[in-house]
C-alpha positions in Angstrom: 68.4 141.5 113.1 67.6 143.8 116.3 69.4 143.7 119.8 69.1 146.1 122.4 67.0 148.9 122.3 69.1 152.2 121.0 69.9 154.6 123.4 71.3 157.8 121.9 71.8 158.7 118.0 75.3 157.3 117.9 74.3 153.8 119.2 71.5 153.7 116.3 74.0 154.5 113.9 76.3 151.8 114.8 73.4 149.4 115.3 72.3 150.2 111.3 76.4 149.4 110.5 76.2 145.9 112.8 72.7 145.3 110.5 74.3 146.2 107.2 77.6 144.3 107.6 75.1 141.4 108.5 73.2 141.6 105.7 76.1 141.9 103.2 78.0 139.3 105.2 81.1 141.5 106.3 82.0 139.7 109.4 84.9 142.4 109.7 82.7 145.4 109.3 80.3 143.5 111.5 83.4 142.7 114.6 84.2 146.7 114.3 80.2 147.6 115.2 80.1 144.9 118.3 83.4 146.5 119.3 81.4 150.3 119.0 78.5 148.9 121.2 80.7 147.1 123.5 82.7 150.8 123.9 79.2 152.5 124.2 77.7 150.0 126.9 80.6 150.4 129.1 80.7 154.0 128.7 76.8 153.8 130.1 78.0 151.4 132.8 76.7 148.8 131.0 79.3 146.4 131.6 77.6 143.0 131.0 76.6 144.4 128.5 79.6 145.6 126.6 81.5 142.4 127.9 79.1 140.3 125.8 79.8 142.9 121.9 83.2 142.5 123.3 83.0 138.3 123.1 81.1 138.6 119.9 83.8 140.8 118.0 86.2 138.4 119.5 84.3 135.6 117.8 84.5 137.3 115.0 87.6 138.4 115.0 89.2 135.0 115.2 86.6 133.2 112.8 87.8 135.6 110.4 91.4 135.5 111.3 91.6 139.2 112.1 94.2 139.4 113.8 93.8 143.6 114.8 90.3 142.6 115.9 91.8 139.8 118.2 94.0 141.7 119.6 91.7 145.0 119.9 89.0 142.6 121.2 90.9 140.6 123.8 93.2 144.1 125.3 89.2 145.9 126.0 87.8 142.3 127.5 91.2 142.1 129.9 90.8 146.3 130.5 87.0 145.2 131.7 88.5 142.0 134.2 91.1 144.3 135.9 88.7 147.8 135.6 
């Protein structure tokens, strides 16, 4: 599975946890990495970007019925409307 290029040692790391939790099927695991990259893209200005992790944790989040990833999810994609 391979997305954007990794910029920075921390991005890589969370890019191996978004590629693990895929592999093992963790959507949970895998909703907490998109939520890291989303962070780490808008830190970088990146903000299509990190609005796109930010949809796909969402996604997650509510196919798994997490409901502390919905919320977490949905509060950083309203922060990045009104930012």
């Amino acid at each position: 599975m391979s997305f954007i290029r990794c910029q920075g040692r921390n991005c890589c790391c969370v890019f191996q946890v978004l590629n693990i939790a895929h592999d093992i099927g963790d959507r949970t695991l895998e909703a907490r990495a998109y939520a890291g990259l989303g962070h780490a893209a808008r830190s970088k200005g990146d903000h299509a970007q990190a609005k796109s992790f930010h949809e796909k944790q969402l996604d997650n989040a509510l196919q798994t019925k997490d409901r502390v990833g919905y919320i977490s999810s949905g509060t950083t994609l309203c922060q990045q409307l009104y930012s």
